[in-house]
Backbone bond lengths (Angstrom), bond angles and torsions (degrees), N, CA, C in turn:
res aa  C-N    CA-C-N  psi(-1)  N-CA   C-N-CA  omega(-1)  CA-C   N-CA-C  phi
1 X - - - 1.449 - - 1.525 108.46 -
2 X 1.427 129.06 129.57 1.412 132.22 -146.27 1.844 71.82 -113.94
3 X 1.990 98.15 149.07 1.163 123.63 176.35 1.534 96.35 -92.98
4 X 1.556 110.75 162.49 1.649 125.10 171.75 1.540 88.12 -80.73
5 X 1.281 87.05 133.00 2.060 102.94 156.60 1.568 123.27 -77.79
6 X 1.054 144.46 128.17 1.398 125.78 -170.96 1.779 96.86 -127.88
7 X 0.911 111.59 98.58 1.584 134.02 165.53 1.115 106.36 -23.31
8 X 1.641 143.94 133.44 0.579 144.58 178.40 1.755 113.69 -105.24
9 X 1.580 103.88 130.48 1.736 112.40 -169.26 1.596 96.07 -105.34
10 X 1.641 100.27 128.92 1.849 106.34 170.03 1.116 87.47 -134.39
11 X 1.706 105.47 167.45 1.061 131.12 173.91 1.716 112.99 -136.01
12 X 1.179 118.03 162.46 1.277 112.10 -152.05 1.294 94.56 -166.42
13 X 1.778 124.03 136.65 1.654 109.16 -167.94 1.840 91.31 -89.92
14 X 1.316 90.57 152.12 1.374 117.26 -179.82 1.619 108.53 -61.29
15 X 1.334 124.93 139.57 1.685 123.93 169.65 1.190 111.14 -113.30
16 X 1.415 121.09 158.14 1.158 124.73 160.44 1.880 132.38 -41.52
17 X 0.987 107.00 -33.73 1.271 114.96 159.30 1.755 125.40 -86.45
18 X 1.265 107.28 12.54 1.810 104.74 168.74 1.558 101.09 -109.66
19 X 1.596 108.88 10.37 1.724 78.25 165.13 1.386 136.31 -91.16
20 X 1.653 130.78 24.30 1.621 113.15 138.05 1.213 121.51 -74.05
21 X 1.723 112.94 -4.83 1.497 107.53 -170.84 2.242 107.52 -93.60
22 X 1.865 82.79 -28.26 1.776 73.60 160.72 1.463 124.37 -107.42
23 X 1.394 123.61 22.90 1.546 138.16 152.76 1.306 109.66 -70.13
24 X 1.750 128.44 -49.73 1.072 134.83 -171.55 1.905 98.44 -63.27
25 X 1.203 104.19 -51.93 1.637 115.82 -173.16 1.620 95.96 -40.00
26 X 1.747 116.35 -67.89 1.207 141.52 179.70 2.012 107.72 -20.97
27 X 1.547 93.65 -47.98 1.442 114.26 -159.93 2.109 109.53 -89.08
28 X 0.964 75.43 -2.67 1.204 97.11 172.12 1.222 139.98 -92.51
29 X 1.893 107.42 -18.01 0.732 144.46 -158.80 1.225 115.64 -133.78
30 X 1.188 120.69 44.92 1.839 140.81 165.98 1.469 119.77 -26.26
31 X 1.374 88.39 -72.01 1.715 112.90 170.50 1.738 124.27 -29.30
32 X 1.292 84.63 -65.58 1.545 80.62 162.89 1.443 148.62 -69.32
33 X 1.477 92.82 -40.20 1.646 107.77 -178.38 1.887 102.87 -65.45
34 X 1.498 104.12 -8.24 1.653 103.30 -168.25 1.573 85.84 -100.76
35 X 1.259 126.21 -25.30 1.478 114.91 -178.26 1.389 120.01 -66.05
36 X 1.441 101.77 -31.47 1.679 104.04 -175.09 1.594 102.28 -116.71
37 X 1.456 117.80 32.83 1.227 119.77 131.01 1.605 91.51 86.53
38 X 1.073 131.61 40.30 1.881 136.35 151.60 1.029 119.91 -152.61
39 X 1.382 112.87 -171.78 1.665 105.25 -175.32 1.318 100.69 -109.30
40 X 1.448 115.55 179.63 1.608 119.73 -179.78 1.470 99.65 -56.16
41 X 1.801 118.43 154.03 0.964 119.49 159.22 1.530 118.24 -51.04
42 X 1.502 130.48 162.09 1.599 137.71 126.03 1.258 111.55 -7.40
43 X 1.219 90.00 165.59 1.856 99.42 172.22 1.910 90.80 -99.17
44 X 1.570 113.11 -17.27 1.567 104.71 -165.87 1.472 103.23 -102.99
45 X 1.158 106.94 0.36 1.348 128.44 179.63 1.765 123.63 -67.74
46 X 1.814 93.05 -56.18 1.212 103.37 167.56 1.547 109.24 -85.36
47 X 1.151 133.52 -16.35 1.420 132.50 -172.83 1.837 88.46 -74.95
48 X 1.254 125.32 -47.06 1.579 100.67 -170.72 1.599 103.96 -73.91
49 X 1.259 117.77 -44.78 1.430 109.80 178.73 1.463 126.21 -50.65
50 X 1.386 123.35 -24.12 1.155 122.73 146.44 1.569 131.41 -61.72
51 X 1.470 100.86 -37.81 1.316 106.09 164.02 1.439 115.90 -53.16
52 X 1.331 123.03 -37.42 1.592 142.18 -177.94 1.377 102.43 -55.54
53 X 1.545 104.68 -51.54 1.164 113.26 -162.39 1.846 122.93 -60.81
54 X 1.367 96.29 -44.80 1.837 117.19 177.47 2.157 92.60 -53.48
55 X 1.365 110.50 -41.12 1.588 80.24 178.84 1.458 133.54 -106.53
56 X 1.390 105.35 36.34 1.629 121.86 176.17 1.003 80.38 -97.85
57 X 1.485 124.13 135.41 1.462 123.80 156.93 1.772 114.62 -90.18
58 X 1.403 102.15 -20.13 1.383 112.48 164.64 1.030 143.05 -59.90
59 X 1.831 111.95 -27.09 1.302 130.24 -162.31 1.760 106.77 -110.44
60 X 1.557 109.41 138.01 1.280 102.55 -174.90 1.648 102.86 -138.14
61 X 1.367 106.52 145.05 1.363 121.07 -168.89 1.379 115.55 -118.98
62 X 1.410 144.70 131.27 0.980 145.02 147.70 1.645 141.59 -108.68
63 X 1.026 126.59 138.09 1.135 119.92 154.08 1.792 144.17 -82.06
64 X 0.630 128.18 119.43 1.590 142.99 -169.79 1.201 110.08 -80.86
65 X 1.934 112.46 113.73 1.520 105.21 175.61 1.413 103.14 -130.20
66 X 1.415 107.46 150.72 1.947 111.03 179.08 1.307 91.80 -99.53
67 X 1.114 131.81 121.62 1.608 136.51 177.62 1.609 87.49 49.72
68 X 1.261 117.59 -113.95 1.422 130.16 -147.89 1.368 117.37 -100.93
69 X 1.441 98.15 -29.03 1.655 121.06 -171.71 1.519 111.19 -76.55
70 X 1.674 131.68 120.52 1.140 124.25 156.18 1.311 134.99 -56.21
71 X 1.113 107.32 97.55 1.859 114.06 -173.29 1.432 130.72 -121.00
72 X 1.358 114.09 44.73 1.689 155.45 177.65 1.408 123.96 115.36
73 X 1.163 99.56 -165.73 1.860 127.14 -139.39 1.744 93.52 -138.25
74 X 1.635 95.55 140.57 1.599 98.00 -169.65 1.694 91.61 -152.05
75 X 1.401 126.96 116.77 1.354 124.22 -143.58 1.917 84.61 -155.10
76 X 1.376 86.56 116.08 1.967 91.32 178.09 1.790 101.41 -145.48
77 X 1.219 97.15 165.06 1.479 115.64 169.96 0.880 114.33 -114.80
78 X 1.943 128.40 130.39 1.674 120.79 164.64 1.364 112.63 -100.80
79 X 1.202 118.38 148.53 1.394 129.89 -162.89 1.514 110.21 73.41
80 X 1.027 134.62 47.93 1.371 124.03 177.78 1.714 132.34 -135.20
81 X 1.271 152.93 67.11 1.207 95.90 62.57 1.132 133.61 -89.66
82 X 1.714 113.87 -4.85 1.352 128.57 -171.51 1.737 115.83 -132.03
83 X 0.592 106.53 -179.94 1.764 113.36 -171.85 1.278 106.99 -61.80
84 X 1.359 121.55 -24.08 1.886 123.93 -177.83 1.124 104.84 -112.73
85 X 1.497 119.71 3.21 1.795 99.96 -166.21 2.005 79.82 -105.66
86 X 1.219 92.27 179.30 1.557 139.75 157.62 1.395 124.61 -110.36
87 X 1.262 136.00 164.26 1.597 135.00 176.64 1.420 91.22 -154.67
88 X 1.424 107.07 131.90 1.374 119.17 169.24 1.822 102.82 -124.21
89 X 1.411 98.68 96.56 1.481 133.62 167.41 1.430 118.08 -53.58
90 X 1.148 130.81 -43.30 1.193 140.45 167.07 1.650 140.55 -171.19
91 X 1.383 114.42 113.96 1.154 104.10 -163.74 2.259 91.69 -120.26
92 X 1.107 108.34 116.63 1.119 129.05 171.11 1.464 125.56 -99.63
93 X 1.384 120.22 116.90 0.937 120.15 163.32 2.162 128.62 -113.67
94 X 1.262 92.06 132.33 1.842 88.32 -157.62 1.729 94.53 -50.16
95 X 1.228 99.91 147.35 1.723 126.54 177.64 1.431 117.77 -46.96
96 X 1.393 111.45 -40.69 1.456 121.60 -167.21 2.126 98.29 -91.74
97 X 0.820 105.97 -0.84 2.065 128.18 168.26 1.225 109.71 -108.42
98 X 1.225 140.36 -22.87 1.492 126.38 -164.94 1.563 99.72 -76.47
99 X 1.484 99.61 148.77 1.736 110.52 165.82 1.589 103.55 96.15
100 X 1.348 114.73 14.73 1.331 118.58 173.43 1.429 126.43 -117.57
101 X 1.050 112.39 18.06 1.400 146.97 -163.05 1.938 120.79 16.56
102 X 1.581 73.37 59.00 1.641 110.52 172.18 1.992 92.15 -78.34
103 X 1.037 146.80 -45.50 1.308 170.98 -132.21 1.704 95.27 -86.64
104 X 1.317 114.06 -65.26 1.359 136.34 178.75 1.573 118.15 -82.12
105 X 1.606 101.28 -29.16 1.779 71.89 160.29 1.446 120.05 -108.87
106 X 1.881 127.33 11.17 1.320 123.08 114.40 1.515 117.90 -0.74
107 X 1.251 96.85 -91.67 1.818 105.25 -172.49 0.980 113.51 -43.31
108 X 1.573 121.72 -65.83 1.075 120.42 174.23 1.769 132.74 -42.53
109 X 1.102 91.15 -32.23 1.733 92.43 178.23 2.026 96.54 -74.88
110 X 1.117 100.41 -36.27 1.667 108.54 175.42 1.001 97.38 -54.53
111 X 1.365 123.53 -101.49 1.735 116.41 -178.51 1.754 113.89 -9.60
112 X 1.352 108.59 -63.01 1.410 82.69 -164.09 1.750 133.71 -86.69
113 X 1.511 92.80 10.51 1.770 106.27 160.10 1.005 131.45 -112.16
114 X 1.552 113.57 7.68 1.620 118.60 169.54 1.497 111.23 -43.31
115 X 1.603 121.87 159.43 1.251 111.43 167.29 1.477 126.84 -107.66
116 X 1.547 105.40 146.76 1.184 136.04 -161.54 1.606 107.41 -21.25
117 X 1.147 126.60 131.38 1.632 127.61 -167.75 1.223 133.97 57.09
118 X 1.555 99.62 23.90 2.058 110.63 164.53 1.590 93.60 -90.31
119 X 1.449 85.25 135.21 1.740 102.61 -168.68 1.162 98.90 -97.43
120 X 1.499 109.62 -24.86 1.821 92.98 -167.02 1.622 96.38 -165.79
121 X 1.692 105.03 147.64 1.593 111.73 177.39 0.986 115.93 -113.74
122 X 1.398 128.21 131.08 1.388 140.77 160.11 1.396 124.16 -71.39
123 X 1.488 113.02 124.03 1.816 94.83 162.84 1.465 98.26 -111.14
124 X 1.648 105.76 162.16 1.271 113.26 179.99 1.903 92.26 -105.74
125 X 0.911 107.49 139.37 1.980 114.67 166.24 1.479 88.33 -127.74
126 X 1.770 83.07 136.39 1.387 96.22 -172.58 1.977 92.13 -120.68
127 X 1.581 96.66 158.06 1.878 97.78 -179.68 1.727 107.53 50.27
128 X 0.807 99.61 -179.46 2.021 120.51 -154.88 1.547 89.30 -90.78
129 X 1.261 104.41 88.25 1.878 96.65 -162.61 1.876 92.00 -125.69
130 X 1.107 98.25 71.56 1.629 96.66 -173.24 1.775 127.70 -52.11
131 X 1.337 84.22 -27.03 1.531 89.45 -178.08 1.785 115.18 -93.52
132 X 1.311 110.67 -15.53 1.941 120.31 149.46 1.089 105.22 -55.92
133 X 1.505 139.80 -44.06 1.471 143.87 173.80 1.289 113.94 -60.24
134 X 1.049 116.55 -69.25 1.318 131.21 -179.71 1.542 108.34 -38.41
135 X 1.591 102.63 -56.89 1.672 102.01 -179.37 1.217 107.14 -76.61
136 X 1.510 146.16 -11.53 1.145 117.21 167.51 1.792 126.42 -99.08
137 X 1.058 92.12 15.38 1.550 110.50 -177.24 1.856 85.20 -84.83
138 X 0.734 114.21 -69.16 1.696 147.04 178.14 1.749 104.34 -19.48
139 X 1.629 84.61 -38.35 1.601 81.59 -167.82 1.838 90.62 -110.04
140 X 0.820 143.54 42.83 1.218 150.58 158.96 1.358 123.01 94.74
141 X 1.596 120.07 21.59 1.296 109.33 -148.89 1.838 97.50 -130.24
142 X 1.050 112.86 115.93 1.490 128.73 -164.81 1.859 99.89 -84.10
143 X 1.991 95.15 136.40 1.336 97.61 -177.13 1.608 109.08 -68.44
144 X 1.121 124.67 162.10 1.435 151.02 -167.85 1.781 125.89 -107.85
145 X 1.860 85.49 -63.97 1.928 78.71 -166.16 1.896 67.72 -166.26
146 X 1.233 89.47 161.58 1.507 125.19 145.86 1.435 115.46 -92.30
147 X 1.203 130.54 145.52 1.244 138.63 169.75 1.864 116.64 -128.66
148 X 1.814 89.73 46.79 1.516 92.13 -171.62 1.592 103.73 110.29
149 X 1.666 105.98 178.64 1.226 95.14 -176.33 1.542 128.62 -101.51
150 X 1.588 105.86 21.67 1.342 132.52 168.00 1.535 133.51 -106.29
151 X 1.074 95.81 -6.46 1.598 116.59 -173.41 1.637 125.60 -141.18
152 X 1.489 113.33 119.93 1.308 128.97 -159.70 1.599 94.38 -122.40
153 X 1.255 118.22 135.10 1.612 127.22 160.42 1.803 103.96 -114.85
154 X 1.090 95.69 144.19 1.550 137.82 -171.18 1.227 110.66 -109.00
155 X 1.615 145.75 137.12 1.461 132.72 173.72 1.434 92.09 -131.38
156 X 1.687 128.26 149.91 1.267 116.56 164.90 1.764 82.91 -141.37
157 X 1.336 92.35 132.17 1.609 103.04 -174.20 1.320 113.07 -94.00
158 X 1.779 128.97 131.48 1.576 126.91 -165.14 1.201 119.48 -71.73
């Protein structure tokens, strides 16, 4: 009788030199970039935003791999908007992976390395993205505010 295999999900912070590898992710990812109304970034696009990224000392980026394969992007702020919160800006998972709840144990690995005395996490959903809603309602985290008619905040309290 053969056991289930259960794939193993890491994450790993993103470098300045993996951005054709998270452009490709980006490109992979149609669906979304058409949901919130642009096209995938550049390839030089994400290379400066990573560049951006190395001097937030606040802001932390990851990449998401199933065994070997890059299969999303996990991008948060600490301290933001306030001294106890967190903001989770974007957590992407490539299209041809979604629904495998690669998404949730993201979070979950989030949740459990936030730092010490963040009371509460924000997600930002960006564009009419019902099913970003849906999953973060899902995972415990009650809507907030609109910020216009592209932008939804999420709070999930620690």
């Amino acid at each position: 009788m053969g056991g289930m295999r259960t794939l193993n999900l890491s994450l790993r912070p993103v470098l300045p030199e993996d951005a054709p590898l998270l452009h490709q992710l980006f490109l992979r990812s149609p669906g979304y970039f058409a949901l919130i109304g642009m096209e995938p970034p550049a390839l030089e696009d994400v290379a400066r935003d990573l560049a951006t990224l190395e001097k937030d000392e606040r802001r932390r980026a990851f990449l998401l791999f199933l065994e070997e394969e890059a299969v999303g992007y996990l991008d948060y702020k600490l301290r933001y908007p306030e001294p106890e919160d967190a903001t989770l800006s974007l957590l992407l998972i490539r299209e041809d992976r979604q629904g495998q709840g690669l998404g949730r144990r993201a979070l979950e690995h989030l949740l459990n390395h936030l730092l010490a005395g963040t009371e509460r996490l924000y997600a930002v959903v960006y564009g009419n993205n019902a099913r970003a809603k849906a999953f973060f309602q899902a995972q415990g985290f009650r809507h907030v505010k609109d910020g216009g008619p592209t932008l939804s905040w999420y709070v999930r309290e620690l």
